[in-house]
LUMGUMAR-292218 format. One record per atom (N, C-alpha, C): residue in one letter; atom name; x, y negated, z negated. Coordinates in Angstrom, 3 decimals, always signed. Layout:
<sites>
+-------+------+----------+----------+----------+
| mikol | zavo |        X |        Y |        Z |
+-------+------+----------+----------+----------+
|     A |   CA |        X |        Y |        Z |
...
+-------+------+----------+----------+----------+
</sites>
This chain:
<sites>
+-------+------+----------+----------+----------+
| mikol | zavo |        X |        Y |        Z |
+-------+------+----------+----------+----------+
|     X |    N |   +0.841 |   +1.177 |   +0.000 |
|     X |   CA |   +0.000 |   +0.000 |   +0.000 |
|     X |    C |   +0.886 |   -1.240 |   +0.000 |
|     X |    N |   +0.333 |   -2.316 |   +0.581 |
|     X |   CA |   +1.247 |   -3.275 |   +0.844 |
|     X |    C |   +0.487 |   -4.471 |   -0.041 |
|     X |    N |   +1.645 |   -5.268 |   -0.401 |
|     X |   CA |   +1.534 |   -5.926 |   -1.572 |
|     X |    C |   +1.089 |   -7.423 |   -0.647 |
|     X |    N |   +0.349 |   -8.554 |   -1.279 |
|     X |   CA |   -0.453 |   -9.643 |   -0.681 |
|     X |    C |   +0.635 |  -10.149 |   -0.321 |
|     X |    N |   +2.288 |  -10.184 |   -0.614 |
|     X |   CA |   +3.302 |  -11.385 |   +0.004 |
|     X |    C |   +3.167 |  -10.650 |   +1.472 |
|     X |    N |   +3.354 |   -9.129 |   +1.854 |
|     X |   CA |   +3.443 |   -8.867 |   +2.583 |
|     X |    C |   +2.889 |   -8.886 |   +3.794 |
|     X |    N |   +1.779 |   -8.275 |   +2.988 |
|     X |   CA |   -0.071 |   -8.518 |   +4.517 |
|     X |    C |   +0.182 |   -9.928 |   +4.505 |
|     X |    N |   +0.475 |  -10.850 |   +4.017 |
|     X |   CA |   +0.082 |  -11.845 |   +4.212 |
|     X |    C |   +1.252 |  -12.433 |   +5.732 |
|     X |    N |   +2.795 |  -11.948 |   +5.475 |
|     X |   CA |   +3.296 |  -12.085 |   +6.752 |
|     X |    C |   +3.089 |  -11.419 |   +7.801 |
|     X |    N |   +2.779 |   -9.991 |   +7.543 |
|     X |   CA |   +2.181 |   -9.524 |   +8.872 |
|     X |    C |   +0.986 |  -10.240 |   +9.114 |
|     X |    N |   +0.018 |  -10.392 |   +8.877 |
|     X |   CA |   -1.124 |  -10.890 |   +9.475 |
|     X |    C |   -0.352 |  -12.307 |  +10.093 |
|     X |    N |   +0.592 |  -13.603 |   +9.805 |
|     X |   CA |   +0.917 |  -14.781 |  +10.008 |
|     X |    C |   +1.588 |  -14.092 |  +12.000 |
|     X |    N |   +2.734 |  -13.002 |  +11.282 |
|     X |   CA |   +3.263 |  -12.553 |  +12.715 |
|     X |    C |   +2.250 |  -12.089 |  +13.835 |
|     X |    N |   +1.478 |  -11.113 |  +13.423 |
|     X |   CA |   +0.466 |  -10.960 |  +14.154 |
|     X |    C |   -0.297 |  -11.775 |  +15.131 |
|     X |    N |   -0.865 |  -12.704 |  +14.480 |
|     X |   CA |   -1.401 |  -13.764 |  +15.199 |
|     X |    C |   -0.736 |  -14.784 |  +15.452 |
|     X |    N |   +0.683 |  -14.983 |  +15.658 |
|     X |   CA |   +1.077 |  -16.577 |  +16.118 |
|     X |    C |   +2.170 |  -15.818 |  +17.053 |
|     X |    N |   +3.088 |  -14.871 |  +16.812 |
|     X |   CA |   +3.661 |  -14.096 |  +17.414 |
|     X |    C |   +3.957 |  -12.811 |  +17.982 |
|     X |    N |   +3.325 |  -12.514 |  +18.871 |
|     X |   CA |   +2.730 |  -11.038 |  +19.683 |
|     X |    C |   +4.365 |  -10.700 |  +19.595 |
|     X |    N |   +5.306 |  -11.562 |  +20.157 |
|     X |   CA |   +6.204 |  -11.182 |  +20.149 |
|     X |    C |   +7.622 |  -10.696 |  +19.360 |
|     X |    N |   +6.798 |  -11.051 |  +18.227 |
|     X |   CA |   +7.916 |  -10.855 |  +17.094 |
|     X |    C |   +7.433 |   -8.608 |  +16.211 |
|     X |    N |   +6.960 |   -8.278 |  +17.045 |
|     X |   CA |   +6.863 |   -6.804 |  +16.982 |
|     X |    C |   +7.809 |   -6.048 |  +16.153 |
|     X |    N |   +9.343 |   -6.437 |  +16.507 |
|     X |   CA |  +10.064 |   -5.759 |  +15.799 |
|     X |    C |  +10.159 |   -6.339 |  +14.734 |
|     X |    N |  +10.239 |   -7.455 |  +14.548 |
|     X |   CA |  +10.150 |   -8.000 |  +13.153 |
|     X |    C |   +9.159 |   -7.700 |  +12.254 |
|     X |    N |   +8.032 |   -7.634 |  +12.468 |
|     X |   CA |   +7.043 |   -6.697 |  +11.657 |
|     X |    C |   +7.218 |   -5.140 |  +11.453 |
|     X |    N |   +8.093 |   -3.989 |  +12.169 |
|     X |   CA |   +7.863 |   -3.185 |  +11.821 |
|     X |    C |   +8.890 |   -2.960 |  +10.714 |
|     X |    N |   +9.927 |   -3.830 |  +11.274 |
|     X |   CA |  +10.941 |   -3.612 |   +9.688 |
|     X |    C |  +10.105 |   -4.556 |   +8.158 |
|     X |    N |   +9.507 |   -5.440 |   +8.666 |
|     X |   CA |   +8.489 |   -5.785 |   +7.359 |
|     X |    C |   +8.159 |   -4.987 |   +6.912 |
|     X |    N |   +7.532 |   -4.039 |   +7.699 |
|     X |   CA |   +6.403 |   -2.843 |   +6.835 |
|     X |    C |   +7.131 |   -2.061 |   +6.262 |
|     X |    N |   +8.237 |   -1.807 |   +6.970 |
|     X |   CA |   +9.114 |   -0.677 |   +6.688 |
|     X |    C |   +9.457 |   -0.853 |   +5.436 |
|     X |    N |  +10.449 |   -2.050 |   +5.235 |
|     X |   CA |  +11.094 |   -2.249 |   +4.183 |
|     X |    C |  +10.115 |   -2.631 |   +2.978 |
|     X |    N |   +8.884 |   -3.064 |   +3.320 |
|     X |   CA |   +7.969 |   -3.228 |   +2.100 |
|     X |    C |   +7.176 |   -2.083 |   +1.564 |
|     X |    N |   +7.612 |   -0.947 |   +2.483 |
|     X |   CA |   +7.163 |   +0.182 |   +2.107 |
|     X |    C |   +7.823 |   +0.878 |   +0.469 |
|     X |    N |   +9.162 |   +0.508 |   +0.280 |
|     X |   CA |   +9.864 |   +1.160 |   -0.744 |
|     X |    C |  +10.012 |   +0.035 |   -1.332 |
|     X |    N |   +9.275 |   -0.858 |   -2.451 |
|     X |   CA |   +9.785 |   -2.114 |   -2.984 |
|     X |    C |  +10.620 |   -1.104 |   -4.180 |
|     X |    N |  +11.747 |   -2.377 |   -4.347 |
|     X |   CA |  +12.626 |   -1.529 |   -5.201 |
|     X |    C |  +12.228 |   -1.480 |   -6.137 |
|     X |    N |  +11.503 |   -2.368 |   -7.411 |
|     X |   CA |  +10.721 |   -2.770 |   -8.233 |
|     X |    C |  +10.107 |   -1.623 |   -9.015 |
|     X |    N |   +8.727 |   -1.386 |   -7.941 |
|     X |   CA |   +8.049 |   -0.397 |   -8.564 |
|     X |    C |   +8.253 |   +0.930 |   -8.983 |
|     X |    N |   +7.521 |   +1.148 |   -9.625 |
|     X |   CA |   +7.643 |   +2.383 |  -10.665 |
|     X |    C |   +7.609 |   +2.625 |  -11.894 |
|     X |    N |   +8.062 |   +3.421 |  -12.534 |
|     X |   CA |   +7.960 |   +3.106 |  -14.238 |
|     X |    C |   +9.462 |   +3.322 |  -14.500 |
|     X |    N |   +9.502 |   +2.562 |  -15.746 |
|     X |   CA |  +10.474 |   +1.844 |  -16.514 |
|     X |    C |  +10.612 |   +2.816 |  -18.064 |
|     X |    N |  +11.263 |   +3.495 |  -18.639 |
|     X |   CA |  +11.868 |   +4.141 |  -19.760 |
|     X |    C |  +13.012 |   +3.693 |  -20.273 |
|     X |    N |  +13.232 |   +3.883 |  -21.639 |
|     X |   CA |  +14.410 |   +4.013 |  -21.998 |
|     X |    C |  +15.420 |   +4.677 |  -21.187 |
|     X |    N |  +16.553 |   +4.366 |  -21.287 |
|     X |   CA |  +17.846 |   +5.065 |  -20.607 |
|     X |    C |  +18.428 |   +5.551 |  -21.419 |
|     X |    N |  +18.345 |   +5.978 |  -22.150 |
|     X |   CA |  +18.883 |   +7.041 |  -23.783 |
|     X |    C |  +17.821 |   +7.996 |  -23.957 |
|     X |    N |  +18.305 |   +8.846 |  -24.685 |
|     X |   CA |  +17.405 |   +9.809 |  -25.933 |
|     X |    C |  +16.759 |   +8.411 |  -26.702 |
|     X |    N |  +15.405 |   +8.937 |  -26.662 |
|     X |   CA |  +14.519 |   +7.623 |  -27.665 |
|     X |    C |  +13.488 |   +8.442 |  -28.055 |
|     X |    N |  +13.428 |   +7.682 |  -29.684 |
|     X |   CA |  +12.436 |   +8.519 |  -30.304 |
|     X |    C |  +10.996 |   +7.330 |  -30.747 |
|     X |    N |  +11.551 |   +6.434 |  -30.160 |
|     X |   CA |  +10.620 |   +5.141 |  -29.802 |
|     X |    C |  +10.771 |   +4.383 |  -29.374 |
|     X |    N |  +10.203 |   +3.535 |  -28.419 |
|     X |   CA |  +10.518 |   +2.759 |  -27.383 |
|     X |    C |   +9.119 |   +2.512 |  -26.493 |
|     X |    N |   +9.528 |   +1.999 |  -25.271 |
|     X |   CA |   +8.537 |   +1.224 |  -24.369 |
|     X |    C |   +8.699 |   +1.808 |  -23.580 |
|     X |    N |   +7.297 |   +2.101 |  -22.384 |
|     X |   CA |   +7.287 |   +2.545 |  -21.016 |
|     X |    C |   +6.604 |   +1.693 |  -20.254 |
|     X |    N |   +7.038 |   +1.027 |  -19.447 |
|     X |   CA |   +6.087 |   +0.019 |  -18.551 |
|     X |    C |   +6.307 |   +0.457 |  -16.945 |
|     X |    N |   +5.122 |   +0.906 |  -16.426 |
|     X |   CA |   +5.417 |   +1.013 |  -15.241 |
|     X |    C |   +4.497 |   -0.150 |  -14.278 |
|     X |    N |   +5.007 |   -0.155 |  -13.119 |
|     X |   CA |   +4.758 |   -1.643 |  -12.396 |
|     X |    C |   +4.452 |   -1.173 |  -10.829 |
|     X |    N |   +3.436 |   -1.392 |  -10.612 |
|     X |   CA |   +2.875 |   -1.371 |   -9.013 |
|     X |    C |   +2.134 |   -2.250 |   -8.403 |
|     X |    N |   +2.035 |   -2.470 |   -7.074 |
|     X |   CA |   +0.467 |   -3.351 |   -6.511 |
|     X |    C |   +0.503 |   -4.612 |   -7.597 |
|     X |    N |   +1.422 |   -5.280 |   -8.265 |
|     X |   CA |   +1.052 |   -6.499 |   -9.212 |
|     X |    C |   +0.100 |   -6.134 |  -10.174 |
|     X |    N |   +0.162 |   -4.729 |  -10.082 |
|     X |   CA |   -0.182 |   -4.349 |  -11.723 |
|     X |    C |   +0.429 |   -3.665 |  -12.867 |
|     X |    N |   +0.253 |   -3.512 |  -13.985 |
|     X |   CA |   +1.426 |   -2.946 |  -15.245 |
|     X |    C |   +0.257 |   -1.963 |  -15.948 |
|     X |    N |   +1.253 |   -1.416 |  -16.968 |
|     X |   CA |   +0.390 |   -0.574 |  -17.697 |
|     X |    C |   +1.903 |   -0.804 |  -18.920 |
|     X |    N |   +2.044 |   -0.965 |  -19.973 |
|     X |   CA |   +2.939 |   -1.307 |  -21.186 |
|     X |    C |   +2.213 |   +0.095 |  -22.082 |
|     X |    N |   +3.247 |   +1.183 |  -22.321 |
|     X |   CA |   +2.686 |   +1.663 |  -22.872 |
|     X |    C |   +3.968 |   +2.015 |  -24.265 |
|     X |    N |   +3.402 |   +2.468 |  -25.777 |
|     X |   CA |   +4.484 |   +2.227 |  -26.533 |
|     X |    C |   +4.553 |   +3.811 |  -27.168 |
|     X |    N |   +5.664 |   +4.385 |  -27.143 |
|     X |   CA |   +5.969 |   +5.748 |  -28.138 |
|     X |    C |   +6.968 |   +5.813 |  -29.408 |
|     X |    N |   +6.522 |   +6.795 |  -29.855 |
|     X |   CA |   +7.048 |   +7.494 |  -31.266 |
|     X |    C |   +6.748 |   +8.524 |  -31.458 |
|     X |    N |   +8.121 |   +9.259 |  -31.880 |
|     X |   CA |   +7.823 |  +10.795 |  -32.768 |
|     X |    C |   +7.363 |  +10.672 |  -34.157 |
|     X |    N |   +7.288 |   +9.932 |  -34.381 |
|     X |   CA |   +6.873 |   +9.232 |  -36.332 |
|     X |    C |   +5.346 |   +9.351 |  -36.011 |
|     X |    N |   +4.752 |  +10.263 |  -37.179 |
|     X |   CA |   +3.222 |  +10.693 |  -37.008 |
|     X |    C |   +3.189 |   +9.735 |  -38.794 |
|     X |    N |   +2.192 |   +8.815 |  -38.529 |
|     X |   CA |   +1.667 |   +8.386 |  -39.956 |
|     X |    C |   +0.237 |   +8.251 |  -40.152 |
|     X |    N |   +0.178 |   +8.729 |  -41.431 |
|     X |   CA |   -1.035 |   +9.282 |  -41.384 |
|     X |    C |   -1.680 |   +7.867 |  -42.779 |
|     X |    N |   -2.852 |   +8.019 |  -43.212 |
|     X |   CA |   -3.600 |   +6.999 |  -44.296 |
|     X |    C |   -3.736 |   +7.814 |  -45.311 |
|     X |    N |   -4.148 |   +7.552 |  -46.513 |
|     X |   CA |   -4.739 |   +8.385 |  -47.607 |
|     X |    C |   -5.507 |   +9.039 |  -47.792 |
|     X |    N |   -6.044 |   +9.192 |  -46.086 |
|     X |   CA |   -7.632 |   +9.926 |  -46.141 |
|     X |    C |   -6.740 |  +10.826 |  -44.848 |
|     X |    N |   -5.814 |  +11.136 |  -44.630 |
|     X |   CA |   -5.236 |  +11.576 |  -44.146 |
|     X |    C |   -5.375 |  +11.775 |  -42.796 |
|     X |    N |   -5.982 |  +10.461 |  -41.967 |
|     X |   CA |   -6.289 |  +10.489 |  -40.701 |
|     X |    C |   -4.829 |   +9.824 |  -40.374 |
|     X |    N |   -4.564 |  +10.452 |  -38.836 |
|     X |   CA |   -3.511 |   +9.554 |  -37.658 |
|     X |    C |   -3.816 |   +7.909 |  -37.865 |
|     X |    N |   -3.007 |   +7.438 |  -38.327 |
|     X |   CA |   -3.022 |   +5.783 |  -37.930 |
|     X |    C |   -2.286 |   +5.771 |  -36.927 |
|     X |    N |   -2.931 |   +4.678 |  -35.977 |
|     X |   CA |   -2.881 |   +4.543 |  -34.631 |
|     X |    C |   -1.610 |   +2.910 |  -34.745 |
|     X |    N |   -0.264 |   +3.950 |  -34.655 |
|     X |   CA |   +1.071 |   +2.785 |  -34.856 |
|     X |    C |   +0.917 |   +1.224 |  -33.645 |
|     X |    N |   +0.412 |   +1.341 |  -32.539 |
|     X |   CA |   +0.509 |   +0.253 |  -31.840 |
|     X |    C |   -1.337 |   +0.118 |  -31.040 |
|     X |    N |   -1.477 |   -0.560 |  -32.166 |
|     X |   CA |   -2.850 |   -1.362 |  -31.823 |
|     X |    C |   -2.654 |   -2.568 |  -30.304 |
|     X |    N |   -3.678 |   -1.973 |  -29.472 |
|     X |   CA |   -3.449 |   -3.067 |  -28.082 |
|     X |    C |   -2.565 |   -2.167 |  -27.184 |
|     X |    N |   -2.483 |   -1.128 |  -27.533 |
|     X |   CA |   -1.612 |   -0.282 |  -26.390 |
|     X |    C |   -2.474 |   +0.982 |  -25.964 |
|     X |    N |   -2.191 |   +1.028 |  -25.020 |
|     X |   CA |   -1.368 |   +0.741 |  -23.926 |
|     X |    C |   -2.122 |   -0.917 |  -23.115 |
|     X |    N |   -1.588 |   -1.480 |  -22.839 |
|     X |   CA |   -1.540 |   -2.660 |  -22.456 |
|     X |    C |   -1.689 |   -3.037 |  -20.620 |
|     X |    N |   -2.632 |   -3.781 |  -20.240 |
|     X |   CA |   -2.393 |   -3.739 |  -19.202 |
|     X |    C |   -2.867 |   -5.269 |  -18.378 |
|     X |    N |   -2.371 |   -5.264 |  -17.083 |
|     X |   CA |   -2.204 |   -6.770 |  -16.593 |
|     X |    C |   -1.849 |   -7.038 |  -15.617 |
|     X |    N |   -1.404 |   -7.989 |  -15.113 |
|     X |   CA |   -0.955 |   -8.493 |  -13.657 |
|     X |    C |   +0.394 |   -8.948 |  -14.372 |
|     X |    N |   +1.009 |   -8.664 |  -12.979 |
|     X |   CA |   +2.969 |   -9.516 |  -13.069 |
|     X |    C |   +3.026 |   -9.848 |  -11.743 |
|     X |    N |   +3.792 |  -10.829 |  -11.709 |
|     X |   CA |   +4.327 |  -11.558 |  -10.749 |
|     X |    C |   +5.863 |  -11.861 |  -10.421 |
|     X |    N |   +6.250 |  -11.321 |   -9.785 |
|     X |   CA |   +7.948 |  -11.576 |   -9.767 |
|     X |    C |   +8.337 |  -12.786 |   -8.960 |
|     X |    N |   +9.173 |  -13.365 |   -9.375 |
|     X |   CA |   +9.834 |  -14.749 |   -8.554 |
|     X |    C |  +11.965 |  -14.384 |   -8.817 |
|     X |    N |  +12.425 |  -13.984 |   -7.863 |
|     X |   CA |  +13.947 |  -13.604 |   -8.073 |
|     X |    C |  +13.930 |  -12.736 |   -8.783 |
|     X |    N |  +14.549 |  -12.540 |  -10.156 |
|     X |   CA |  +14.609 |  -11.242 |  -11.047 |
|     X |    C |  +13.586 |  -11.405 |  -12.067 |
|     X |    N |  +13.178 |  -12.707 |  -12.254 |
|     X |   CA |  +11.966 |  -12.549 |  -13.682 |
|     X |    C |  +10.205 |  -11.745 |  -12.794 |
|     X |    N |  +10.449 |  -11.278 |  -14.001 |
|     X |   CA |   +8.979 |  -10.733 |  -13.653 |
|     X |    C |   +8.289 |  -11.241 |  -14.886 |
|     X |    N |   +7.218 |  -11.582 |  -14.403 |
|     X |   CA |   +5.996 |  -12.628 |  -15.771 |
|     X |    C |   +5.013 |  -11.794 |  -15.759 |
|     X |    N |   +4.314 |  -11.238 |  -16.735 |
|     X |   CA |   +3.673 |  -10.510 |  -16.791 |
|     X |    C |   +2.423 |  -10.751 |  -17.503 |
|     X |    N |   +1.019 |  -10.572 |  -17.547 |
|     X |   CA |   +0.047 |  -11.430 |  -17.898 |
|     X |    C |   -1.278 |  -10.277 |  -18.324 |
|     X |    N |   -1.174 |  -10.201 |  -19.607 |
|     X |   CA |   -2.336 |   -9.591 |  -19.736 |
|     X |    C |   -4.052 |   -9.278 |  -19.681 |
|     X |    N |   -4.282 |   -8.294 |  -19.464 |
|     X |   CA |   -5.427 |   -8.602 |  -18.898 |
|     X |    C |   -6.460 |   -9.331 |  -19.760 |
|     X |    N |   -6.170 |   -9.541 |  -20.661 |
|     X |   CA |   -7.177 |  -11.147 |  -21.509 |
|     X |    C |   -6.586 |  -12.402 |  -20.586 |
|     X |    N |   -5.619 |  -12.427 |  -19.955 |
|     X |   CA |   -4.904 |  -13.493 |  -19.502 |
|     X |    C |   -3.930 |  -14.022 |  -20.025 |
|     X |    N |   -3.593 |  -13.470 |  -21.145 |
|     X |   CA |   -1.998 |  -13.933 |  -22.195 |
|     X |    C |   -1.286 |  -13.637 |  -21.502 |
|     X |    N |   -0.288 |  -14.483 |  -21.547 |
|     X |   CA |   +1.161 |  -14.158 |  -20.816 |
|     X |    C |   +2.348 |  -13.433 |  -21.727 |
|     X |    N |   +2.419 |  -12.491 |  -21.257 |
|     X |   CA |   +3.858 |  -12.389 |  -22.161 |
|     X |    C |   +5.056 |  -12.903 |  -21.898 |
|     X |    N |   +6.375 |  -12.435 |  -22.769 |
|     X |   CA |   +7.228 |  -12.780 |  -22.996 |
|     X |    C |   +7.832 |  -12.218 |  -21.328 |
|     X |    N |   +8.686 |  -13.199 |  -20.393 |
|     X |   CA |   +9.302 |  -12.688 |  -19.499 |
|     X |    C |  +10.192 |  -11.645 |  -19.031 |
|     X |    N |  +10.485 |  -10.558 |  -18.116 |
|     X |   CA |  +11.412 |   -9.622 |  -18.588 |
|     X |    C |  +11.905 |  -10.012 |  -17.036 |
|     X |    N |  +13.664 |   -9.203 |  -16.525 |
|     X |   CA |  +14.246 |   -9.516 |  -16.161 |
|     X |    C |  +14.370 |   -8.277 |  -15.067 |
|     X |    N |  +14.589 |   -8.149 |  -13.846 |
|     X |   CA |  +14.726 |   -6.876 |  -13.001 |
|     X |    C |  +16.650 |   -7.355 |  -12.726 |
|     X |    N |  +17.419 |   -5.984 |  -12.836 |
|     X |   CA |  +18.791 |   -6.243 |  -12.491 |
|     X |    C |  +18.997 |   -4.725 |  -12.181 |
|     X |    N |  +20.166 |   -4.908 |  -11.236 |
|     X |   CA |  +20.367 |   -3.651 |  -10.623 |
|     X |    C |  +22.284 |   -3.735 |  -10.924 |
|     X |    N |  +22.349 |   -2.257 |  -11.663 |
|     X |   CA |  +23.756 |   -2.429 |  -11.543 |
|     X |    C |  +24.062 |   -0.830 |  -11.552 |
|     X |    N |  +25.168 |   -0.621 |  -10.799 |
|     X |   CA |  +25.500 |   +0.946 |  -10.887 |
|     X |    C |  +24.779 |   +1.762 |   -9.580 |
|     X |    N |  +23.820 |   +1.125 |   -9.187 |
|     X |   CA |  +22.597 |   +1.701 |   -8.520 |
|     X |    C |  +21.423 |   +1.728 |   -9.141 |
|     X |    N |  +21.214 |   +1.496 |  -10.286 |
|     X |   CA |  +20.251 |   +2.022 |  -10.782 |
|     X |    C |  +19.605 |   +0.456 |  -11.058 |
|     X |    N |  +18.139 |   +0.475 |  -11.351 |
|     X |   CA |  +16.894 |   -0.403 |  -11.424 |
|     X |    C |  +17.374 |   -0.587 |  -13.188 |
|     X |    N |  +16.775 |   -2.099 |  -13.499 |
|     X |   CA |  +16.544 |   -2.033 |  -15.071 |
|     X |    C |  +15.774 |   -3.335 |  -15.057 |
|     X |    N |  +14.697 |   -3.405 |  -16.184 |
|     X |   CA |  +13.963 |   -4.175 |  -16.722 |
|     X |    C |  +14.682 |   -4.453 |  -17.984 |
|     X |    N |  +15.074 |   -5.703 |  -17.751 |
|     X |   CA |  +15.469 |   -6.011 |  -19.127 |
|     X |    C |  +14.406 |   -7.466 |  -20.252 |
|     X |    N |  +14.712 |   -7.159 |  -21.469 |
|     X |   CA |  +14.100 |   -8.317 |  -22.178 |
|     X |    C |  +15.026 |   -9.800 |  -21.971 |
|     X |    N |  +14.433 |  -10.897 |  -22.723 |
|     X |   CA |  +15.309 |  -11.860 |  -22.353 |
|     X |    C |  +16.502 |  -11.708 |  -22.771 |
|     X |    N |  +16.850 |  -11.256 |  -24.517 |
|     X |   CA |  +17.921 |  -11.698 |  -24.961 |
|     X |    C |  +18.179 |  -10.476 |  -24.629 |
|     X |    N |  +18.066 |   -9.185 |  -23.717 |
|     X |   CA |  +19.087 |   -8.164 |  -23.256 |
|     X |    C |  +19.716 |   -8.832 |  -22.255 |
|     X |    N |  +18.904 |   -9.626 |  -21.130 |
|     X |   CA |  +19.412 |  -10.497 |  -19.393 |
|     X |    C |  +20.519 |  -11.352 |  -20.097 |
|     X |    N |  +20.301 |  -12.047 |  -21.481 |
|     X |   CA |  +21.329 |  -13.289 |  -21.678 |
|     X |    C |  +22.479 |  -12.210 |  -22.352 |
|     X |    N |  +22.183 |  -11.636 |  -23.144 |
|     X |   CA |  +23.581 |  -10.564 |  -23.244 |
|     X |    C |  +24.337 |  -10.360 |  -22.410 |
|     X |    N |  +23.725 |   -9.109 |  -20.923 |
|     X |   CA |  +23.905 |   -8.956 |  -19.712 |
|     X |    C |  +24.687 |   -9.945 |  -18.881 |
|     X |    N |  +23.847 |  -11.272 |  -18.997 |
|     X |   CA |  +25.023 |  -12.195 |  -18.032 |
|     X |    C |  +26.389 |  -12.803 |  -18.907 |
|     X |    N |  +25.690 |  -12.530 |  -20.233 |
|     X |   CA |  +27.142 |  -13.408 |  -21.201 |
|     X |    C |  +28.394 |  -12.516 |  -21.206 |
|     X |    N |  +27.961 |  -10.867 |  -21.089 |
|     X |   CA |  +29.458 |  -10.004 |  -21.514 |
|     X |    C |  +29.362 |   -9.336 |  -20.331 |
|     X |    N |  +28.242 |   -8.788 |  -19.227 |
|     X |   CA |  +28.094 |   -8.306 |  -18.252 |
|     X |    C |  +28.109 |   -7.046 |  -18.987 |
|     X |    N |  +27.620 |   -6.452 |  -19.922 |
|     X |   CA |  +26.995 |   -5.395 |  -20.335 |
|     X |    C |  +26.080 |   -5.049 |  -20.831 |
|     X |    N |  +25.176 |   -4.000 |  -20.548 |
|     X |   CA |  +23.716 |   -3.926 |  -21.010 |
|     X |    C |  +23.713 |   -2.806 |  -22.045 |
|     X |    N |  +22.519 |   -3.047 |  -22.488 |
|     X |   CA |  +22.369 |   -2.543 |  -23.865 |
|     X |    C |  +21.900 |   -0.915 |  -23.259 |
|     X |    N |  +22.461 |   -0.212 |  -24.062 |
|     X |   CA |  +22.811 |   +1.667 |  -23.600 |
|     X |    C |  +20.824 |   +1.869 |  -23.300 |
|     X |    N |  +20.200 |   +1.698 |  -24.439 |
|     X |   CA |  +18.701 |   +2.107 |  -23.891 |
|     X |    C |  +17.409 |   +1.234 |  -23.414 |
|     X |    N |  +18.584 |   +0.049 |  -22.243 |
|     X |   CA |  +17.419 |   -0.560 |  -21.993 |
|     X |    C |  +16.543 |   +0.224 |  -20.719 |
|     X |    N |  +15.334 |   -0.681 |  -20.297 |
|     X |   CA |  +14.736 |   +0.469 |  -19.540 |
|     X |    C |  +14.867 |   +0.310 |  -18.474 |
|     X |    N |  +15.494 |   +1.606 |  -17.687 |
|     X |   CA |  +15.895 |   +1.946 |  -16.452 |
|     X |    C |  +14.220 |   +2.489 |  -15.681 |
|     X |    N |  +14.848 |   +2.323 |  -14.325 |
|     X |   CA |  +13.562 |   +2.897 |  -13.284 |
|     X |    C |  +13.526 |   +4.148 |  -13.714 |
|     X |    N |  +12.783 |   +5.238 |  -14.084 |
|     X |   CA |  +13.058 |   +6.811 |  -13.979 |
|     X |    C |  +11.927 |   +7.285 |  -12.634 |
|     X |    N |  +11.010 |   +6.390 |  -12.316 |
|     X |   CA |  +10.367 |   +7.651 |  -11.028 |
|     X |    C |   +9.845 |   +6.289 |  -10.253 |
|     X |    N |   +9.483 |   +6.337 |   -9.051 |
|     X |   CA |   +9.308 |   +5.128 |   -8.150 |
|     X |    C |   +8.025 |   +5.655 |   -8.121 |
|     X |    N |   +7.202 |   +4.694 |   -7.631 |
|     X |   CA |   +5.807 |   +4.471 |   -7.414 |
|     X |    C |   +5.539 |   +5.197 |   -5.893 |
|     X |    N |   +4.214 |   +5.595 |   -5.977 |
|     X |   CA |   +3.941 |   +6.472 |   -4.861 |
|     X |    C |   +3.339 |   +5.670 |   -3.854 |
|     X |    N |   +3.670 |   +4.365 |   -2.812 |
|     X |   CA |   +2.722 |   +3.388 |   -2.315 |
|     X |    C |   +2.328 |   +4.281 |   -1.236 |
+-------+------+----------+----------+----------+
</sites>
């Protein structure tokens, strides 16, 4: 599925330039595999942490733990109230802004590619990242790409 920046240049090529053909098929092409999407994990052994995966300008924030806590009446308390979380993001360069579906915005996170590999980082992981040029061992890497 192709994302609205995209349809939106094919449809512009389409109709103003019959002749720009090849230039649209590498559009499609290359907008076929955005590097972006997919879901996002820890890059370590984690026994809690965040999973956010990202497609079509939509998210899903979802939060884990092996820690089972229970109340005095000995029911599961439910550790992350508001999760799994979900919303629209918008990327501009590496920030991706992400906006929940009440319409709150969250806190910005950062797309960087190093090694080969995809990572979403938080802010003060990106300002780490550019200050020592090293990232923190379990921030979250791409683990599976999106099926467009």
């Amino acid at each position: 599925m192709l994302t609205p920046v995209v349809r939106a240049i094919v449809m512009i090529i389409m109709q103003k330039h019959t002749r720009c053909y090849p230039l649209l098929l590498l559009t499609v092409f290359f907008a076929g595999c955005l590097p972006h999407e997919g879901t996002y994990a820890p890059g370590c052994m984690a026994y809690a942490g965040n999973k956010i995966t990202l497609g079509d300008g939509r998210f899903v924030w979802e939060k884990f733990t092996d820690a089972v806590v229970v109340d005095d009446d000995g029911n599961v308390v439910n550790q992350f109230p508001g999760f799994p979380l979900q919303g629209r993001y918008q990327i501009d360069g590496q920030v991706v802004q992400m906006s929940a579906s009440t319409g709150d915005p969250l806190d910005k996170m950062y797309l960087q590619e190093s090694g080969g590999q995809r990572y979403l980082l938080t802010e003060d992981e990106f300002a780490a990242w550019e200050q020592s040029g090293k990232r923190e061992d379990c921030a979250l890497q791409l683990i599976s790409k999106s099926e467009s």
